[in-house]
MMTF fields as JSON, N, C-alpha, C and O atoms, coordinates in Angstrom:
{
  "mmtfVersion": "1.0.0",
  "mmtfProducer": "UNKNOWN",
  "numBonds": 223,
  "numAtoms": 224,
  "numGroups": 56,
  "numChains": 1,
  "numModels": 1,
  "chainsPerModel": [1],
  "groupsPerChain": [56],
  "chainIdList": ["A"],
  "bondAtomList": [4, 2, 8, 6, 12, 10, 16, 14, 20, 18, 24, 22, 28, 26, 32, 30, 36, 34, 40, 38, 44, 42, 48, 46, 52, 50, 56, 54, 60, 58, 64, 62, 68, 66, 72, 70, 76, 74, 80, 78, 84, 82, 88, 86, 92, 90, 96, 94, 100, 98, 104, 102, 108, 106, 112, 110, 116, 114, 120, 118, 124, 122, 128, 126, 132, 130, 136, 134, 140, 138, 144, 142, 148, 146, 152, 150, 156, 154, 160, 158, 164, 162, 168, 166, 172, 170, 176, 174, 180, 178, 184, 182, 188, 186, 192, 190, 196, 194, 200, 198, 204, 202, 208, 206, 212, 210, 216, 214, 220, 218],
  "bondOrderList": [1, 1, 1, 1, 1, 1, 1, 1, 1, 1, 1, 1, 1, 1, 1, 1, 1, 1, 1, 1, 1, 1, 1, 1, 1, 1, 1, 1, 1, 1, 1, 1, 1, 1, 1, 1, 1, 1, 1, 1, 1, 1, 1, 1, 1, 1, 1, 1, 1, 1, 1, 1, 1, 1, 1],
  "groupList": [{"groupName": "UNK", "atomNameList": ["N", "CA", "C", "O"], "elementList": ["N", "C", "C", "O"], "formalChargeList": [0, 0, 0, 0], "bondAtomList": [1, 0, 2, 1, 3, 2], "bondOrderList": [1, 1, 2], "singleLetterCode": "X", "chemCompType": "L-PEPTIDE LINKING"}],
  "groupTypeList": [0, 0, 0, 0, 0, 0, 0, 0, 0, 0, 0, 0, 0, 0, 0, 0, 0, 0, 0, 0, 0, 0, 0, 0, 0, 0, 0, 0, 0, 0, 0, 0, 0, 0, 0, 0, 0, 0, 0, 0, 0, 0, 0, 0, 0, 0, 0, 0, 0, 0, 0, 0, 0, 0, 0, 0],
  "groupIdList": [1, 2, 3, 4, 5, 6, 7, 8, 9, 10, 11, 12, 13, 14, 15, 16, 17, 18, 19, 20, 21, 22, 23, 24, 25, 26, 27, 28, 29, 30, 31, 32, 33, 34, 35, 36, 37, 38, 39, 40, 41, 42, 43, 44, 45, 46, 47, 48, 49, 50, 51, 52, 53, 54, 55, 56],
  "secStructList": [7, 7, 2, 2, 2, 2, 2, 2, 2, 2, 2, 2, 2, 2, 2, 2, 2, 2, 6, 6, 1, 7, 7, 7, 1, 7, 6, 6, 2, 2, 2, 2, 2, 2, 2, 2, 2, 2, 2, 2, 2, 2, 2, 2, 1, 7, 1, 1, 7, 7, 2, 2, 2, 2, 7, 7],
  "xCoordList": [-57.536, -57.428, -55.96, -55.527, -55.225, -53.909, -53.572, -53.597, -53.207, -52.952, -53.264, -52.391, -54.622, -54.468, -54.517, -54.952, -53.845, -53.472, -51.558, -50.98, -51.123, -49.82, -50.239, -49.415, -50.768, -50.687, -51.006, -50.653, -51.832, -52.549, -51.148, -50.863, -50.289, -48.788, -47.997, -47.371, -47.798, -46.613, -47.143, -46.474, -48.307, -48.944, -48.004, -47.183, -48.864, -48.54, -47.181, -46.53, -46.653, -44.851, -44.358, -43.882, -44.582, -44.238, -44.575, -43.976, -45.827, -46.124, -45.639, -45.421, -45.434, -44.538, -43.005, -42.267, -42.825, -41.415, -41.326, -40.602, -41.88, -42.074, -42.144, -41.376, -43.062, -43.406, -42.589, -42.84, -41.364, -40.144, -38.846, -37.915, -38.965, -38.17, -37.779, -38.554, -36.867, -36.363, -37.69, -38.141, -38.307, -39.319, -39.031, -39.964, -37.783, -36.974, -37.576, -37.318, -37.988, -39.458, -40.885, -41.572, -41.245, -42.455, -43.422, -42.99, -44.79, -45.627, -46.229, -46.57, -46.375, -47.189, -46.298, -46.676, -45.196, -43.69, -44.171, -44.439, -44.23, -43.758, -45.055, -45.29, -46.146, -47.441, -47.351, -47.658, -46.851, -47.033, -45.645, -45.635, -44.374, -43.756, -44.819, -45.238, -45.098, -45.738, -46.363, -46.073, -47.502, -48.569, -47.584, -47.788, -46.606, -46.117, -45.073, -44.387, -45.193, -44.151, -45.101, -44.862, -46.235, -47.63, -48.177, -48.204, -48.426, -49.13, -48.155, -48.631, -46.797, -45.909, -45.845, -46.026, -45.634, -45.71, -46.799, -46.589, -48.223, -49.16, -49.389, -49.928, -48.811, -48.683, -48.53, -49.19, -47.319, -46.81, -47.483, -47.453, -48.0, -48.917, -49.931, -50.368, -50.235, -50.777, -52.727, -53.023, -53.535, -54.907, -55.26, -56.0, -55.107, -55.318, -54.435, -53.302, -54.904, -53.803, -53.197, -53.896, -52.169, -51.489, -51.954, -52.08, -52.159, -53.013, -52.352, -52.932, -50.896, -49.998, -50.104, -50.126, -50.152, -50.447, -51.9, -51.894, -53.356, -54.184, -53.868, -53.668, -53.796, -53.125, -52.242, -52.105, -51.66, -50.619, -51.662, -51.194],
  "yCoordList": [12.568, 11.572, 11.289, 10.216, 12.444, 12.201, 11.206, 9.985, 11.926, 10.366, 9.225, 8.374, 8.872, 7.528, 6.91, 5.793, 8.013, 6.979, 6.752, 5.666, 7.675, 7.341, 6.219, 5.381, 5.72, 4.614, 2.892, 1.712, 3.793, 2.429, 1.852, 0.7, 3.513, 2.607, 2.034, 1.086, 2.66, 2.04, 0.224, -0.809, 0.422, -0.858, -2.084, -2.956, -1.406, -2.279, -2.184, -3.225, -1.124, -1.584, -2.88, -3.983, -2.444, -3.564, -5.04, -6.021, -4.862, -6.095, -6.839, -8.051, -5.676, -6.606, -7.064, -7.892, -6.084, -6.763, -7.404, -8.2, -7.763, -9.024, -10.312, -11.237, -10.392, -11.472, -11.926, -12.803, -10.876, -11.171, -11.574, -12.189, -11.138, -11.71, -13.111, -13.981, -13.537, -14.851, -14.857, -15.995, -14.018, -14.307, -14.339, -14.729, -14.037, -14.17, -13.589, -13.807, -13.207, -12.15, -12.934, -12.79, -13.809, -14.514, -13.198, -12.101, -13.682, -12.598, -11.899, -10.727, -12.377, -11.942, -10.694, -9.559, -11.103, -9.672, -8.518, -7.37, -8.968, -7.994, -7.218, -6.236, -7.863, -6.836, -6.1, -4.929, -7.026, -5.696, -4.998, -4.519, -4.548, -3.852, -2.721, -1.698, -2.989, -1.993, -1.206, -0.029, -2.027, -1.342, -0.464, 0.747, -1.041, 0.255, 1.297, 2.187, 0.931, 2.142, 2.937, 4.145, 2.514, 3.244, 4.918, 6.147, 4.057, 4.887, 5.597, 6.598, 5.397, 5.947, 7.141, 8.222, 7.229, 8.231, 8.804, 10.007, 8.547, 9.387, 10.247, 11.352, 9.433, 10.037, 11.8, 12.71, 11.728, 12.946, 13.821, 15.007, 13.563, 14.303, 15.178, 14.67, 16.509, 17.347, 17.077, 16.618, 17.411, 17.061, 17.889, 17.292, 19.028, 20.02, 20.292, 19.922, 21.521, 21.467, 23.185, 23.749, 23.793, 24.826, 25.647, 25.255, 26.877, 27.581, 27.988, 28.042, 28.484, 28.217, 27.125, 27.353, 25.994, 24.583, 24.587, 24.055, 25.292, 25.351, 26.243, 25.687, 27.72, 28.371, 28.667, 29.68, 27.296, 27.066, 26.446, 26.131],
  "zCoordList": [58.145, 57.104, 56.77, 56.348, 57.029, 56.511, 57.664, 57.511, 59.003, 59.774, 59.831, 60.004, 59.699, 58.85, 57.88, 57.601, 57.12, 55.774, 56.505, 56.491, 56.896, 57.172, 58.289, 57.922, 59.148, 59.746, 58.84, 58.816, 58.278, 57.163, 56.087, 55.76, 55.639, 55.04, 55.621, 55.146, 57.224, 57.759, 58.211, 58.216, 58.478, 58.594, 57.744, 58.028, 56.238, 55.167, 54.95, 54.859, 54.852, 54.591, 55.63, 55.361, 56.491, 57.563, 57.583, 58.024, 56.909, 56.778, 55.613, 55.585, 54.277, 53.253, 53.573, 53.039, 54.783, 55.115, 55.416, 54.817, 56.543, 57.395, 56.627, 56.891, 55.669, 54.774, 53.457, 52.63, 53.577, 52.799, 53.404, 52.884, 54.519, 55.079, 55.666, 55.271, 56.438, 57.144, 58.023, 58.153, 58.558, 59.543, 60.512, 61.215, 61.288, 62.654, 63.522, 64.706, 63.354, 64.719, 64.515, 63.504, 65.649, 65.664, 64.938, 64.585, 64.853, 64.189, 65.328, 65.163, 66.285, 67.567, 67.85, 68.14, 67.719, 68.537, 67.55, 67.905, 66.371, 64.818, 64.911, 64.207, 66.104, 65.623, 66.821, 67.043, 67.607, 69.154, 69.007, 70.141, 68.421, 68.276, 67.325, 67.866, 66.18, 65.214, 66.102, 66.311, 66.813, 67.208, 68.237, 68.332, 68.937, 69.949, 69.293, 69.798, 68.243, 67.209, 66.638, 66.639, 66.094, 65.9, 67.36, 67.301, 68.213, 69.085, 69.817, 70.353, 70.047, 70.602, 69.577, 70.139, 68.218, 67.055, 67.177, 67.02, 67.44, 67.445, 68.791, 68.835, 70.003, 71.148, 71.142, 71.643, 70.313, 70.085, 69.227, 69.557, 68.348, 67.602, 68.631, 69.663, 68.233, 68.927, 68.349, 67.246, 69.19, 69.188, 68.286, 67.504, 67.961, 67.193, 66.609, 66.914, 64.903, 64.293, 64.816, 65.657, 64.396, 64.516, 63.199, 62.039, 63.759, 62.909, 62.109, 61.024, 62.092, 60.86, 59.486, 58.276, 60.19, 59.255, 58.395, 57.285, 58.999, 58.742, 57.545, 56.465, 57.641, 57.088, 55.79, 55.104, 55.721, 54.603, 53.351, 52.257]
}
């Protein structure tokens, strides 16, 4: 749940930026960058948690 709520903010931050801004990045770019700044970040995330982390 925690990971996606952190995807669900970076979503939305991004998107209030976008929509404050000059707009200089068509919208099509601004979503397929996210989305590859998204899954590239979760890439790395491990499938399971570390039993330390459980733990805490």
């Amino acid at each position: 749940m925690l990971l996606a709520s952190g995807l669900g903010g970076l979503a939305q931050v991004v998107a209030r930026s976008w929509l404050h801004s000059d707009r200089s990045v068509p919208r099509d770019t601004a979503v397929q960058l996210l989305a590859s700044l998204a899954w590239r970040g979760i890439a790395g995330f491990p499938l399971y948690g570390s039993e330390q982390a459980q733990g805490d």
